[in-house]
C-alpha positions, 0 to 999 in steps of 0.5 A, a space after each residue: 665652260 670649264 668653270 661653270 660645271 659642278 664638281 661632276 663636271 656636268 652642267 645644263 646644255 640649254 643654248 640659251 643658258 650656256 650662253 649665258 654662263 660662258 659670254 655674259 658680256 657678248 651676249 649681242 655677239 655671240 648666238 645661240 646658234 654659235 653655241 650649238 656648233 661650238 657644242 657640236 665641235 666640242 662632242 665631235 672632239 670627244 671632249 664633252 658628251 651632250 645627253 638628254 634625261 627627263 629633267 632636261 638637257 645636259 653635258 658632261 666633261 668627258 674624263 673629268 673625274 681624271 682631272 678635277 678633284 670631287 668635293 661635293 657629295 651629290 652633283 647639281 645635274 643628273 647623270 647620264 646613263 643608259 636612260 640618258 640619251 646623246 643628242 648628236 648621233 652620227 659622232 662616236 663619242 667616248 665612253 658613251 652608249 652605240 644608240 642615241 636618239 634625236 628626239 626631235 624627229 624620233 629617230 633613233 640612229 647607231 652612230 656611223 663609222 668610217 670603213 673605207 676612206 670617205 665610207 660612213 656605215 653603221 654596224 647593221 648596214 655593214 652587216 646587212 650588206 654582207 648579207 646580201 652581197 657577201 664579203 668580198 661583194 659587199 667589200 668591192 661596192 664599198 671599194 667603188 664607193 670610196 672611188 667615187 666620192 674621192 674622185 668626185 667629191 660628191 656627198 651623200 646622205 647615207 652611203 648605205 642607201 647609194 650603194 643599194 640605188 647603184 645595185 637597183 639603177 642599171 645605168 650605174 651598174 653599166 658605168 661601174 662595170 670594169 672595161 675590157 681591153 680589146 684588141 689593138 688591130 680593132 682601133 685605126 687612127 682617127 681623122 683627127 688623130 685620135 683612136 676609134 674603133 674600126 
């Protein structure tokens, strides 16, 4: 890929045509789908940044500059900047803008962060949790979360969205709950040797 992008470090993104360029003999090999996860992979690494302007979708080397030598004056594609918008959202990627759009479905996302092990949040969900809970409250249903999912190695959607249904759901909220410890002359030794309460 390397060698196909402009003196900028920036080239076109289209699947089809970054197919193209960088497999042109295994072109019955290699899909477009292929592409598009390498693309991800690459963004998620932080190696490249894929965004989006009115001209058409495009990527760019992420620190190029530190490695490349400019000669050209202009570059072939256009830059991205605050106009331009990046196509993968839930993946922090360097140097580039908190908000990017998915105009496929016109929703526009704040890329997620990792604040307890296994806890993705945005910054707003984070703060309105806050909000509503308080830091310590907020802190212990992220702590419980993180639990779960570690636990159980069960996946969500939105995390925000789960710790908000635990809050509404009366049955999680009577699971979740800490157990007391009750007194031990209150338990006699089962039939089968196990404990049950008297």
């Amino acid at each position: 890929m390397l060698v196909q992008c402009d003196d900028f470090g920036r080239m076109d993104a289209r699947d089809e045509i970054l197919r193209a360029r960088c497999f042109p003999l295994r072109l019955d090999r290699i899909s477009a789908k292929d592409i598009s996860g390498f693309k991800k992979a690459l963004t998620e690494a932080g190696l490249i940044q894929v965004y989006e302007t009115e001209d058409g979708l495009y990527l760019q080397v992420i620190k190029w500059d530190k490695h490349q030598q400019v000669r050209a004056k202009h570059s072939k594609f256009p830059a991205c900047d605050n106009n331009g918008y990046q196509m993968i959202s839930d993946v922090p990627v360097i140097d580039s803008p908190n908000l990017s759009i998915n105009k496929d479905i016109n929703i526009i996302k704040e890329s997620k962060y990792e604040v307890k092990k296994g806890v993705l949040l945005t910054g707003k969900e984070a703060e309105s949790l806050i909000n509503q809970f308080g830091e310590d409250g907020a802190n212990e249903r992220i702590e419980r979360l993180s639990l779960y999912l570690l636990s159980t190695g069960k996946k969500y959607k939105s995390h925000y969205y789960t710790i908000l249904n635990w809050e509404r759901n009366p049955i999680v909220k009577k699971i979740s709950k800490p157990v007391t410890q009750k007194d031990p002359d209150h338990y006699i030794k089962g039939k089968y040797g196990h404990m049950v309460e008297r």
